[in-house]
N, C-alpha and C positions, 0 to 999 in steps of 0.2 A: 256821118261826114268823115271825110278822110282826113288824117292828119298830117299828110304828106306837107301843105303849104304852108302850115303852121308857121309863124315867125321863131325864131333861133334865133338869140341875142348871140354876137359876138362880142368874147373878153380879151380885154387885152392881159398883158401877163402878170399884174399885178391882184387883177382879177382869180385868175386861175389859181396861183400861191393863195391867197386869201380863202378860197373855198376848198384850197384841198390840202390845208394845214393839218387838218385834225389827225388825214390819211398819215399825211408824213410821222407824223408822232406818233400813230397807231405801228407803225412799219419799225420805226425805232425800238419803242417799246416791244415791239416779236423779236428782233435781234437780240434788248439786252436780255431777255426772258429766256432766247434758246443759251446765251451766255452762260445765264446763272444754272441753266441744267445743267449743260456742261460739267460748271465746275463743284456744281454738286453733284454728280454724277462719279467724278473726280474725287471728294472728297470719300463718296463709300470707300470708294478703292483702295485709300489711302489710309482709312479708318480700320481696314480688313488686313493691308498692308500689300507694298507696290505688286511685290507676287505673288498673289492671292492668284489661282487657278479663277479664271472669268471664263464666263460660257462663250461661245464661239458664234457669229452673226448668224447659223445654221449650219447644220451637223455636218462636220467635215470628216474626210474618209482618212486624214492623217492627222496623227495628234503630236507630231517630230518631226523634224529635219536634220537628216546629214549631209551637208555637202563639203564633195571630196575635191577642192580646188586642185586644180592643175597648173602651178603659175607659172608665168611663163608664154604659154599658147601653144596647146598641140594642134597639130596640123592636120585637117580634116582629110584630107584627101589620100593620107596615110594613116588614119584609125578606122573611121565609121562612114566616110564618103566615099565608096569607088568610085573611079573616073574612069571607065576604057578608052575613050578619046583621050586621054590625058597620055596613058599607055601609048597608044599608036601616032600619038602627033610629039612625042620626046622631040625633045629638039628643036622646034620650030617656034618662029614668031607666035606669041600669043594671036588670034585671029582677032579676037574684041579690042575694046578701049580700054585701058587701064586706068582706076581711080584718076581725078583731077589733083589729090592730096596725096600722097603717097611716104610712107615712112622712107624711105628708102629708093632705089633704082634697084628692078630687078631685069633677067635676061630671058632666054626664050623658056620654055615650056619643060618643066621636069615632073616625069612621071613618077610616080610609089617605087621604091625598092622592097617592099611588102606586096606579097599577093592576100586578095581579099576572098575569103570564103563565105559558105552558106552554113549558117547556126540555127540549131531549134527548129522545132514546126513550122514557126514563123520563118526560116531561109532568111534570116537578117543577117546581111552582110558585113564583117567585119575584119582586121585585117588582122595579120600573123603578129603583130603585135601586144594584143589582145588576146591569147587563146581560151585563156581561165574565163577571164571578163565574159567574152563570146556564148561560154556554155550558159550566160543567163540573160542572153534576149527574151527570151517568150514571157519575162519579168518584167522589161522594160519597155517604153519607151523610146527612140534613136530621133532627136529631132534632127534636121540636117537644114535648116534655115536661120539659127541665128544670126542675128546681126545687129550690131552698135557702131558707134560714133566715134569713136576715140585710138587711134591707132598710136600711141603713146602707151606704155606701161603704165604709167602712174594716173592719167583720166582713165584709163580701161578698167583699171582695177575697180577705181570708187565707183565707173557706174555700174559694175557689176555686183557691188557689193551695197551701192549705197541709193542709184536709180541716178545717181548726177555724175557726169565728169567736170564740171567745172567749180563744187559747191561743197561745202561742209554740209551732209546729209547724214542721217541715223542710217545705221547697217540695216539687211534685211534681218538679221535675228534680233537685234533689237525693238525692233516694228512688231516681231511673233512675239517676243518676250509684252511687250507693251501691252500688244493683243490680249494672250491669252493667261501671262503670269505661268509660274513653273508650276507641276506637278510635284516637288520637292521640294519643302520651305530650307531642308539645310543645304541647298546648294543653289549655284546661280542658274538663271535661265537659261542663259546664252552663253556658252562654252566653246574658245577657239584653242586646239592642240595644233602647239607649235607655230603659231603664227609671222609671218613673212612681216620685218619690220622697216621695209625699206617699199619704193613706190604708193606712198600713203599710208602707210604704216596704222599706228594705233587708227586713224580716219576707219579704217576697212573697218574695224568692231567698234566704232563708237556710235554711242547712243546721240551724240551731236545735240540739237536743242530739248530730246527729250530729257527725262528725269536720268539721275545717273544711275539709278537702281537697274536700267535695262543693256548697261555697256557691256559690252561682252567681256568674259573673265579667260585672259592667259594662260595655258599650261604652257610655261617657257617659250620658246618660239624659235625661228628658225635658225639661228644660228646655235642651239644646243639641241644634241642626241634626244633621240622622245624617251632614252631610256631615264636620261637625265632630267629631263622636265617635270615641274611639279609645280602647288599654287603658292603663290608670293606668300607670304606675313601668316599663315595659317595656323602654322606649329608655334604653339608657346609654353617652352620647358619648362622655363622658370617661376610662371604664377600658379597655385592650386586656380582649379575648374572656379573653384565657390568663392574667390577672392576676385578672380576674372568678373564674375557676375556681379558683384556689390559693383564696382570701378565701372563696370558696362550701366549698368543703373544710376549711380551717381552722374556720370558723363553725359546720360541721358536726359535726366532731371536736370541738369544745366544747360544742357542746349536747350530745352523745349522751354525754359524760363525765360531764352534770351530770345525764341520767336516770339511770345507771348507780345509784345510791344511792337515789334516788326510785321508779324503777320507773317504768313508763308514766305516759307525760302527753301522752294527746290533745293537748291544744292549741297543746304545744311541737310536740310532732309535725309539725304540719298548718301551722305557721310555718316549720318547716324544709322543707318540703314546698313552699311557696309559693315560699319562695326558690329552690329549685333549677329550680319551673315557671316561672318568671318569667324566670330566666337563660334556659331552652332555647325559650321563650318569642319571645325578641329575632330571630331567624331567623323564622318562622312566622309570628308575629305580623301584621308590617308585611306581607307577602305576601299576607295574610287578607284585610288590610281595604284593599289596591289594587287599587279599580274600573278603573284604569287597562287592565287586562288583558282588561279584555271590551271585546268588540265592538261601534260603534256599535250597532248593528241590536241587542244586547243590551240595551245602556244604554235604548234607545228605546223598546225594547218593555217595562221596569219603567216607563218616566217617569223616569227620572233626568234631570235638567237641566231639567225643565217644573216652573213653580211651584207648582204645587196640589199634584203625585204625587211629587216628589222626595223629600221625607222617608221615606215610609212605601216608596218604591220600592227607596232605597238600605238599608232594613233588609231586604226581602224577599229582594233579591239578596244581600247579605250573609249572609241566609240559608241560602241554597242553595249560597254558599260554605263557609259554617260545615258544611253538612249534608255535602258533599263531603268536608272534610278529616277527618269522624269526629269533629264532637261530636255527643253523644249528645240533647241538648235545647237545642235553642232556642229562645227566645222575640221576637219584635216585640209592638212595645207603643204603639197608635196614642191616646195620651193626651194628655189627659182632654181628649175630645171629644165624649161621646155621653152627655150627663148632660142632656136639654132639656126641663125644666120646661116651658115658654113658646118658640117660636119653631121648631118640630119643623119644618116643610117645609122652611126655610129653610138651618137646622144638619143636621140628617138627611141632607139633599140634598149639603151641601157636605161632609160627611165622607165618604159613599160617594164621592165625587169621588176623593176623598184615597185612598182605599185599594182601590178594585175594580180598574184597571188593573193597581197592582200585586200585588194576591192571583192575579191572573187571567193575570199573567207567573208568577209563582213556580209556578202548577201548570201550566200549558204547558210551562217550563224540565224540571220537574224529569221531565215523562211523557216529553219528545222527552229528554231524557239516560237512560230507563232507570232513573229513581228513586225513581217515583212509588209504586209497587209495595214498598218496603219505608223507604218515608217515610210518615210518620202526618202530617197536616197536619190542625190544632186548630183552629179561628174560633170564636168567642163572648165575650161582657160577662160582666159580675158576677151582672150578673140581669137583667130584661126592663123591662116597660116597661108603663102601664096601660093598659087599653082605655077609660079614663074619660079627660075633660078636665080641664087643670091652665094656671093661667095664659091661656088662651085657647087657643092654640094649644100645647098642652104637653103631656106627659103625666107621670105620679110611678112611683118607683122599684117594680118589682114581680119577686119573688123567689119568687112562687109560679107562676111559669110565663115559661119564657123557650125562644130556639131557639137551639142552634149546630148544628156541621156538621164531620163526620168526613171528608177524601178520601187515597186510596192505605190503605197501611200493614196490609192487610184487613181491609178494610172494603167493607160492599155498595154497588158503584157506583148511581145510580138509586134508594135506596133511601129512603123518609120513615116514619121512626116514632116513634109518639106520636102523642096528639091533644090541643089543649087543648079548651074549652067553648068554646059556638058564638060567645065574646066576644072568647077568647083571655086573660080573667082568670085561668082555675085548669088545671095540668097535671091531667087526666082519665084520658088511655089509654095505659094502657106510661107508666105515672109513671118518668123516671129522674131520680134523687136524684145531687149531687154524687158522692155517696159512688161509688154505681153506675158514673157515667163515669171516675173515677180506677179505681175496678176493671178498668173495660174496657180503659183505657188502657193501664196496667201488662200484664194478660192481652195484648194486643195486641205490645206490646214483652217476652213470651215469662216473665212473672213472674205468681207466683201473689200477690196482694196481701195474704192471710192469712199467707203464707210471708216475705214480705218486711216481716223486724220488725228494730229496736233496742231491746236492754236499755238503760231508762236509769229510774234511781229504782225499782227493783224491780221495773219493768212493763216486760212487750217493746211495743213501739209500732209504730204500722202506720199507713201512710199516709190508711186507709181504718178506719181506730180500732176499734169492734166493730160495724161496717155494710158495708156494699157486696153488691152482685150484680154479678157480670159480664153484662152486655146479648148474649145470644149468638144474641139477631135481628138484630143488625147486622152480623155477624162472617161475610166469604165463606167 
């Protein structure tokens, strides 16, 4: 007989609660249970200590990151984006709409004062600004569709560095550091030379509600020479080594008596933490940051010692020392130089100055040393830059379409993607959204960025928040 006519009692709602209590309680009980992995999960780590080298969610083709900030915003349409309609319509009323938000009022249509060539096998186009850069497309990738939100310097920054413009968020290198813990216990994971202290300042390297073990560590910053820059509180003349350590131990065994009743506390934590990096520090350190040890024909080949490329030369090399000893993120920070309202040929011209020699030693270094290949090397602004005119010769802040450039770490050498509109105003083709390149980034360095969260306020938290795609046309 069929069961179709069968009587079906109906419950009312006190009913239904009553028979499906047990579920409830079973559902709770799987939450606090994946809780307590969690935070025993958390505890190995902590037990191993916060930068303990942790395996990667699957094998990733970079095991570092350098990114070469450009603050500021250079302006695509004059680096890595030709425009020939931009060329032949100078002058004229933009043809499109203009953002509904706009930083500024800009005027009609200004073409490149840079002609753009063909570089490499690949014929990746680049402009006269770049010529060193240029000789190492078939290495990189050229995206020409980003795009974000924030057409403000100070939001632009954080969401480039942090996935939020509106929010106190942990940086990307602190998220890698979190990840994967450093390959050098005497030094930090996450390393910013010369750091930009103004538009969000410390925000851009903090580690924000994670532990404070993963905040990125200052070499000086941007308002001192990189020749001058070195790490805060490190040197200390005055105690012996072995007196240092009794005090470092003692100090230790007093805080960990005064958790013992409280129970964890982050933040003592990651101060006890500091102290102990700092002592084992004092060795390493100074070794780090002595140029001395390279080769003329080294020094020469960043620009160290020449006026225009010294700054940005001695970070790039420092770089590639830092990427040597096993930090896990680095950043240069060639600021706040690329912000030109008014005077573009002039500033434009003389910042490439500044930084294409030495971009263009740091990826020669790193390919003749065998590094280049599991080094992820980062270039890009905040945001871009208009194709209209501003000031005369100027252009205003533009966040709906900008370029950077992925090389090593795998990624397709040769490779350009994206398009923006034939102005260079709006990313069009293969739109990628911050969100998207911090995904790639992370996948790239062997993490899944859905996977890689912190509980904090009842929410797991993720670098790339409830967005991201990994770009896996750029990926060899």
């Amino acid at each position: 007989m069929s069961n179709c006519n069968r009587f079906v009692p109906v419950w009312n709602r006190r009913d239904l609660l009553r028979a499906s209590a047990n579920s409830f309680g079973l559902m709770a009980l799987a939450g606090l249970c994946g809780q307590e992995a969690r935070a025993a999960a958390g505890a190995v780590g902590a037990a191993a200590g916060p930068l303990t080298p942790r395996p990667p969610h699957f094998p990733g083709r970079a095991k570092r990151i350098i990114f070469l900030f450009m603050h500021g915003g250079p302006s695509q349409v004059d680096t890595f984006d030709p425009k020939p309609l931009l060329v032949r319509d100078h002058g004229k009323p933009y043809p499109g709409e203009k953002p509904r938000v706009q930083f500024a009022q800009t005027g009609n249509l200004l073409r490149s004062p840079w002609e753009f060539r063909k570089y490499g096998q690949s014929g990746t186009e680049v402009s006269d600004l770049f010529p060193n850069v240029g000789g190492f497309v078939d290495d990189m990738t050229v995206i020409r569709s980003i795009h974000a939100d924030n057409s403000a310097h100070g939001g632009a920054l954080l969401q480039l560095h942090t996935g939020s413009d509106t929010f106190v968020r942990p940086s990307i290198g602190s998220w890698v550091s979190y990840g994967l813990g450093t390959e050098n216990q005497n030094l930090p994971g996450f390393i910013t030379l010369c750091p930009t202290l103004g538009h969000g300042g410390v925000q851009n390297w903090s580690s924000a509600f994670l532990p404070g073990d993963y905040q990125g560590t200052p070499v000086g910053n941007a308002s001192i020479p990189a020749k001058e820059a070195q790490f805060k509180f490190v040197r200390n003349g005055e105690t012996p080594r072995d007196l240092q350590e009794l005090q470092l131990g003692f100090l230790k065994r007093m805080n960990e008596r005064h958790l013992q009743p409280l129970g964890p506390d982050p933040q003592l934590e990651a101060r006890i933490n500091s102290f102990e990096l700092a002592f084992r520090m004092q060795s390493a350190a100074p070794d780090l940051l002595d140029l001395s040890k390279e080769s003329g024909k080294t020094l020469e080949m960043y620009g160290v010692g020449q006026t225009q490329t010294d700054h940005f030369g001695r970070q790039c090399l420092l770089a590639r020392r830092c990427a040597e000893a096993g930090v896990r993120f680095i950043q240069c920070t060639h600021s706040y130089k690329w912000d030109q309202h008014g005077n573009l040929k002039e500033l434009h011209a003389k910042n490439a100055r500044e930084v294409d020699q030495p971009i263009a030693a740091l990826l020669r270094d790193l390919k003749q040393r065998g590094m280049l290949d599991d080094t992820l090397v980062w270039w890009g602004g905040e945001f871009g830059r208009t194709p209209t005119a501003q000031g005369g010769d100027g252009r205003d802040h533009n966040p709906h379409a900008f370029s950077m450039w992925l090389a090593g770490g795998g990624v397709k050498g040769g490779c350009v993607y994206g398009a923006t509109d034939d102005y260079g105003y709006y990313a069009q083709e293969n739109k990628v959204h911050l969100h998207d390149l911090h995904a790639t980034l992370l996948h790239l360095m062997g993490m899944n960025h859905e996977r890689l969260t912190y509980r904090y306020a009842g929410r797991d938290f993720r670098l790339t928040d409830v967005a991201g795609h990994v770009v896996q046309e750029i990926l060899a």
